[in-house]
C-alpha positions as CSV (number, residue, x, y, z in Angstrom):
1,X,-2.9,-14.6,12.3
2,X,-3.4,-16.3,15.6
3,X,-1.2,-19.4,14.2
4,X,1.4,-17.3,12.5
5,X,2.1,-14.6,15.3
6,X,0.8,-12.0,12.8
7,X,-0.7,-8.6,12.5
8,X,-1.7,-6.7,10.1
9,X,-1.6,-2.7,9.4
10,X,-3.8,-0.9,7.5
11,X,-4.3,3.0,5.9
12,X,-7.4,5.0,5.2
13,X,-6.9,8.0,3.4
14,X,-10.2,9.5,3.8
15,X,-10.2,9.2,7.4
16,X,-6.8,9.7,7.7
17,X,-6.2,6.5,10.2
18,X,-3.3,3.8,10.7
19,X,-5.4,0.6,12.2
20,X,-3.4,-2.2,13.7
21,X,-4.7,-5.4,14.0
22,X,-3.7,-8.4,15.7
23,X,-4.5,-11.6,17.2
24,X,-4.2,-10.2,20.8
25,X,-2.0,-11.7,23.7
26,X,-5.2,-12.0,26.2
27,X,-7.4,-14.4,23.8
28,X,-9.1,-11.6,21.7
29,X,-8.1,-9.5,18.5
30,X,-6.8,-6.2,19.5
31,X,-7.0,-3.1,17.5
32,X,-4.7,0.2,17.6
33,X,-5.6,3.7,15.9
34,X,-4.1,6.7,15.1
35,X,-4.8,9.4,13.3
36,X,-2.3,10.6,10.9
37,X,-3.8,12.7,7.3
38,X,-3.8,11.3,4.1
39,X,-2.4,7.8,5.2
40,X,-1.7,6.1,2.5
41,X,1.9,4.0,1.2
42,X,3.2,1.6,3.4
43,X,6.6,-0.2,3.4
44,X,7.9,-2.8,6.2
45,X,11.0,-2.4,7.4
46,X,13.4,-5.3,9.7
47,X,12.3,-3.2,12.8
48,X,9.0,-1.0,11.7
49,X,7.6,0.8,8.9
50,X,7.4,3.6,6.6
51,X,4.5,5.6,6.1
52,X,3.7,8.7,3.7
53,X,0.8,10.7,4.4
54,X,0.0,14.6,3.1
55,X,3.7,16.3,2.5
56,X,5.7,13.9,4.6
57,X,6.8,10.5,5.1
58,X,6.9,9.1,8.5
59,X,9.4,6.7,10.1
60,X,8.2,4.3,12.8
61,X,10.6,1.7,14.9
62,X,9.7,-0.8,17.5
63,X,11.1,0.5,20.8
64,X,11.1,-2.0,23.3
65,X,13.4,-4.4,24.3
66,X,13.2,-8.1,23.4
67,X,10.5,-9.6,25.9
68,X,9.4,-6.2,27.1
69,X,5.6,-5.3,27.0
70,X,4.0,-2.1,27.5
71,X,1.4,-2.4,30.1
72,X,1.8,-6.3,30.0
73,X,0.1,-6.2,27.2
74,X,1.6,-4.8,23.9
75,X,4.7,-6.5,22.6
76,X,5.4,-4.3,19.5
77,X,5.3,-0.5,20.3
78,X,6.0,1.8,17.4
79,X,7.2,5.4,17.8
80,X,7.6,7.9,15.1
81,X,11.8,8.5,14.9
82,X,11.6,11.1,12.1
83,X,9.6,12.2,8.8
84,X,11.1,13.5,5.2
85,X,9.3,16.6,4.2
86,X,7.6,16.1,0.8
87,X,5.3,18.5,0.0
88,X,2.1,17.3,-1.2
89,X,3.2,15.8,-4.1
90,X,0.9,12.6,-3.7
91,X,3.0,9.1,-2.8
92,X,1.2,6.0,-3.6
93,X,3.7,3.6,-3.1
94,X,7.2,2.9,-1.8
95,X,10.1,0.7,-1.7
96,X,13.6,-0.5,-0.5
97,X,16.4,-1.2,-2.8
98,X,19.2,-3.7,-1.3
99,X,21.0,-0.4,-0.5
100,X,18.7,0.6,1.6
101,X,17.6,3.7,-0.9
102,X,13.8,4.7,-0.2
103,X,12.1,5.3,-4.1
104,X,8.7,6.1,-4.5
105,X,6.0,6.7,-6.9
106,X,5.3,10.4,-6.9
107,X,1.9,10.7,-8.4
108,X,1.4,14.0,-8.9
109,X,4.8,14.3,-10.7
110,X,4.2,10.9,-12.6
111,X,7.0,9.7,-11.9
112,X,9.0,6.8,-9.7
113,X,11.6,9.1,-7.8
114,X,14.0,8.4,-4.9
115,X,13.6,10.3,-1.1
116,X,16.8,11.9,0.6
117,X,18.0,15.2,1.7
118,X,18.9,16.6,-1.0
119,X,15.6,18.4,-2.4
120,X,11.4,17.2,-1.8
121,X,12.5,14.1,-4.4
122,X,14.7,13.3,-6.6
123,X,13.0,11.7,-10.2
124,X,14.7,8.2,-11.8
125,X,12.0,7.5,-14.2
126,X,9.0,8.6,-16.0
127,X,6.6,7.3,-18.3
128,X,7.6,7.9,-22.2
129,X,4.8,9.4,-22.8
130,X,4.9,11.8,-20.4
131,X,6.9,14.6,-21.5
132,X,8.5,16.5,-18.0
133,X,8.4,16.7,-14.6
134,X,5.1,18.6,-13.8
135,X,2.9,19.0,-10.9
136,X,0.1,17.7,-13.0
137,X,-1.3,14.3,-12.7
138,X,-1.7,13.1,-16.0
139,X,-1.8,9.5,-16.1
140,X,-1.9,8.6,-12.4
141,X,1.4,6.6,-12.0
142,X,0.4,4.8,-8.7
143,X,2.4,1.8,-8.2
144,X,5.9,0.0,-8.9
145,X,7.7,-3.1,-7.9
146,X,11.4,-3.7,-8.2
147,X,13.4,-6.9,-9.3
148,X,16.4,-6.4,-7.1
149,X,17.6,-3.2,-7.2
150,X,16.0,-2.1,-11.2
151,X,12.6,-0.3,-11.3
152,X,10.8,-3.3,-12.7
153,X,7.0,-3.0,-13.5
154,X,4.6,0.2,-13.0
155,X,0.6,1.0,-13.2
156,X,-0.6,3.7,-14.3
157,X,-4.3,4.1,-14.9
158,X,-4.5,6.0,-18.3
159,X,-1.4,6.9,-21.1
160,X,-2.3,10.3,-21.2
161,X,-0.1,13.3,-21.4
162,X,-2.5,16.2,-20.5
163,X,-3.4,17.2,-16.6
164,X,-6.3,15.1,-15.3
165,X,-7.2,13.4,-18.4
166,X,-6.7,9.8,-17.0
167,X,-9.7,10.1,-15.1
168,X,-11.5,9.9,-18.7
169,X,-9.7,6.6,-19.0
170,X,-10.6,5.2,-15.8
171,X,-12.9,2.4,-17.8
172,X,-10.4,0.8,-19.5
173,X,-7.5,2.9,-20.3
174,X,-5.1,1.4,-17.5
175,X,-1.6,0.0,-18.5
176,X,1.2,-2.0,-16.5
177,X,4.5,-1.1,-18.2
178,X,7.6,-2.7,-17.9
179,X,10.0,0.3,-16.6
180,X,13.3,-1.3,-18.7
181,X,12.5,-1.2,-22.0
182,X,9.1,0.8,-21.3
183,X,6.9,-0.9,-23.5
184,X,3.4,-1.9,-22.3
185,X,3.0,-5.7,-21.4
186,X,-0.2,-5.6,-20.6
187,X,-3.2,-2.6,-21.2
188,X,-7.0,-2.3,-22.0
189,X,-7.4,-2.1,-17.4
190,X,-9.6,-0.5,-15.4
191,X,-7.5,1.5,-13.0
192,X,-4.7,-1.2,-12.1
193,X,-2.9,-1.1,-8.5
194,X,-0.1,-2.4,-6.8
195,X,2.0,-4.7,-9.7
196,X,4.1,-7.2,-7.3
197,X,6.9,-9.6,-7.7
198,X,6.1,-12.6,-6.0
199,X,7.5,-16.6,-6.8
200,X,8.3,-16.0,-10.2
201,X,5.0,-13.8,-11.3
202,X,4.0,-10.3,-11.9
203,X,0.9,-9.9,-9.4
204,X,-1.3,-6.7,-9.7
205,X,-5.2,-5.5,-8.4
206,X,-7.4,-4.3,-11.2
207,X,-9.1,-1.9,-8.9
208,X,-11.6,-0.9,-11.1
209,X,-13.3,-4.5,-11.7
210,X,-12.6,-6.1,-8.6
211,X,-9.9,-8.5,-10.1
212,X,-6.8,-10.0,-8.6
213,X,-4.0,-12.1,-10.7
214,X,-1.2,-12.3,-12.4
215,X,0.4,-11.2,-16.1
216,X,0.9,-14.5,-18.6
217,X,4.5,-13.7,-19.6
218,X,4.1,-15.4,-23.3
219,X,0.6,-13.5,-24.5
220,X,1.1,-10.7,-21.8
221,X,-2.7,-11.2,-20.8
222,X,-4.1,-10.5,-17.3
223,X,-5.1,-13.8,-15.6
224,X,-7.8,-13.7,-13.5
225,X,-7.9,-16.0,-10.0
226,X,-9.8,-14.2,-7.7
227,X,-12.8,-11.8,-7.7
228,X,-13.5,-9.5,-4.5
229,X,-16.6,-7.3,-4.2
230,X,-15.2,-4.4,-4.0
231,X,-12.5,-1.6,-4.8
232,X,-9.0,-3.0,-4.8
233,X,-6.1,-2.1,-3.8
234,X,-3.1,-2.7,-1.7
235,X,-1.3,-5.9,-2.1
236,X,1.4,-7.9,0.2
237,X,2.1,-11.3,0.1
238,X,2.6,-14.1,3.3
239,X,3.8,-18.1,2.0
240,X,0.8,-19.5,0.2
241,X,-1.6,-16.4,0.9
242,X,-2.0,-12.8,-1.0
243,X,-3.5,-10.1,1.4
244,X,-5.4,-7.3,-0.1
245,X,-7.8,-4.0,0.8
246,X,-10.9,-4.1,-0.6
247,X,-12.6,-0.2,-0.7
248,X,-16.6,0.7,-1.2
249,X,-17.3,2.0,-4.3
250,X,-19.1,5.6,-3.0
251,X,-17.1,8.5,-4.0
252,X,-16.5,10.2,-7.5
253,X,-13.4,8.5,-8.0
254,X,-14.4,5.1,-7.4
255,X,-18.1,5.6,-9.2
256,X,-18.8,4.4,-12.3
257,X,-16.9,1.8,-13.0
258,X,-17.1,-1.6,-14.6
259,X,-17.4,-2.8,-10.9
260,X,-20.6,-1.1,-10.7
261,X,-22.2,-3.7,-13.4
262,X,-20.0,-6.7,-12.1
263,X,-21.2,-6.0,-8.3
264,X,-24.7,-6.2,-9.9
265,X,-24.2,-9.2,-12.1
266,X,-22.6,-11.1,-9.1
267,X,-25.5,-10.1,-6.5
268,X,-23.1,-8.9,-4.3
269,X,-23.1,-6.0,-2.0
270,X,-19.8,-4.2,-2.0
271,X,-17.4,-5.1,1.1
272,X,-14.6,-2.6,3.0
273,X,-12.5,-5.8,4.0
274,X,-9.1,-7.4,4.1
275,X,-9.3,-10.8,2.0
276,X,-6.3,-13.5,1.8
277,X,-6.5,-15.0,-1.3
278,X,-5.0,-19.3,-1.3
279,X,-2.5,-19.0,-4.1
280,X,-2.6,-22.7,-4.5
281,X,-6.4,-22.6,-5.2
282,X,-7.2,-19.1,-6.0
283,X,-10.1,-19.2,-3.6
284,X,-10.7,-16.7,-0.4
285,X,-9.2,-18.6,2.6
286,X,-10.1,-15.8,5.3
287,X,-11.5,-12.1,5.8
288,X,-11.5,-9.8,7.8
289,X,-14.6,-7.2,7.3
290,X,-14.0,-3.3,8.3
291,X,-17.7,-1.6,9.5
292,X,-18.6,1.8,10.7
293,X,-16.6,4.7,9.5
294,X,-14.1,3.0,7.4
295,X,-15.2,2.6,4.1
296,X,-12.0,2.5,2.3
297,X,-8.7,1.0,2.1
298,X,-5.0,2.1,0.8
299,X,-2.4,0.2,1.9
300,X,-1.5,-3.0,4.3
301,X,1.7,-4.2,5.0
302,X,2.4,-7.8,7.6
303,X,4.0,-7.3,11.0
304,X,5.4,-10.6,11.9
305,X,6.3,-12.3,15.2
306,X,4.2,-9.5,16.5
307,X,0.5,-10.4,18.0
308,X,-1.0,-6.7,19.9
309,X,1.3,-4.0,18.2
310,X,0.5,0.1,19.0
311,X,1.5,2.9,18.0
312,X,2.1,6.6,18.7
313,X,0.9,9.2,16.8
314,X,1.5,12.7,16.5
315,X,-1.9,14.8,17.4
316,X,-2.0,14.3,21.4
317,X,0.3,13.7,24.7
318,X,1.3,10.4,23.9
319,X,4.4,11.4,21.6
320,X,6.0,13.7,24.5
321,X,5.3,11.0,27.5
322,X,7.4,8.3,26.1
323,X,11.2,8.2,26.2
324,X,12.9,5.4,25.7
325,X,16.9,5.7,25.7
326,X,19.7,4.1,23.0
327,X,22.7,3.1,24.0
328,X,24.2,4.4,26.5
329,X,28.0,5.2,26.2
330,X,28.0,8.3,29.0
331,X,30.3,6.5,31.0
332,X,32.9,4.9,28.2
């Protein structure tokens, strides 16, 4: 981070936090929270982020001027410019097409929709197995990745049609699906996360075993390349290195999985961490471990150029002491 002018960002659900993290601008890391509920999907944007939390999704934008540091001390500052009123339909995930058209995956609905004005979302694609446009999460659709501007691959964590069933299937029941042709290229997963385009593969997390790799085009089998000791999820990629949340395995959803056995097998004690994976050796290059209240990781997304980012949130004074003006064409 320190070497690349990096930080990271991170969302807890369960808490209901946004942690930054950087490499600091006075010779330590510096850390920035905020409290905003049901944090979850993250997407970078040229000049900030998106963010979807309980029934909204949040827009944040740097602020400052080039060179300009709050307090002499943060360089990025990121205020919230507006929200899209959702309802809580349950967004795991998000994109950007080239046009600039938000679509997310609305996992209550089971469905990959797209966000505007015109109603709470607006559904492109579904599942064939999935018969209508329901608020019932039946096979917890909970991430997509696009190949330009097409829906390209989606998880979903069972192939059920009936309200709550994939939490039977949690085991082994998981599928990715390719969202053209919607077959299955690759199934038999335990709860699979975040499928992800990256230099020429189809990247995913199988949360429920701890695994992290890629899908063989030719047999359309999961390649393993690295293990992490604990709950997956979240996945972004910088040059040679994949980033990913690792979760603890305590609550009902997260209990009794196949990473229960491999955690034992392995002798390892779960971990609430950030990991960056070497691509060119499959091996953990770096972590960064998460203690005391944070147990559990969503999302992550890569601020670059950026070393002591903050943010504003939306529960205290902050949001109505900062003003910072746009152009200013009063006296054209």
């Amino acid at each position: 981070m320190d070497d690349n002018d990096l930080s990271l960002v991170f969302t807890t659900y369960t808490l209901g936090k946004v942690v930054m993290i950087g490499p600091g601008n006075q010779g330590s890391l510096s850390a920035c929270e905020r409290n905003l509920g049901r944090a979850m999907a993250l997407i970078p944007t040229p000049n900030g982020f998106y963010l979807s939390t309980l029934y909204q999704i949040w827009r944040f934008e740097h602020s400052l001027d080039p060179g300009v540091r709050i307090e002499n001390v943060w360089d990025r500052f990121y205020m919230p410019r507006s929200s899209s009123v959702t309802g809580n339909v349950d967004i795991h995930d998000m994109h950007f097409t080239t046009q600039e058209e938000l679509l997310v995956a609305v996992t209550q609905y089971n469905c990959i929709a797209s966000v505007d004005d015109r109603g709470s979302f607006n559904p492109l694609w579904r599942p064939s197995f999935i018969d209508g446009i329901f608020p019932e999460d039946r096979c917890h659709l909970n991430g997509f990745c696009l190949d330009g501007d097409d829906i390209a691959y989606v998880s979903v964590v069972s192939n059920s049609n009936k309200n709550s069933e994939w939490y039977k299937d949690r085991a082994d029941g998981g599928s990715i699906i390719d969202a053209k042709s919607r077959e299955i290229v690759c199934q038999g997963l335990s709860m699979p996360h975040t499928p992800r385009l990256y230099d020429g593969k189809l990247w995913f997390v199988e949360a429920g075993r701890g695994w992290f790799g890629y899908i063989d085009p030719q047999s359309g089998k999961f390649e393993h390349v690295c293990w992490c000791p604990g709950f997956l999820r979240g996945l972004r990629f910088f040059g040679k290195y994949a980033l990913l949340g690792t979760s603890l395995p305590r609550n009902e959803v997260f209990a009794g999985l196949p990473l229960d056995d491999m955690l034992k097998e392995r002798n390892a004690e779960p971990e609430c961490a950030i990991f960056g994976i070497d691509l060119e050796t499959g091996e953990i290059a770096f972590k960064i471990g998460i203690t005391g209240s944070v147990t559990e990781i969503y999302d992550l997304i890569v601020l670059e150029s950026t070393r002591q980012p903050m943010m504003i949130g939306i529960e205290n004074e902050e949001i109505m002491k900062f003003v910072f003006l746009g152009p200013d064409t009063s006296g054209d």
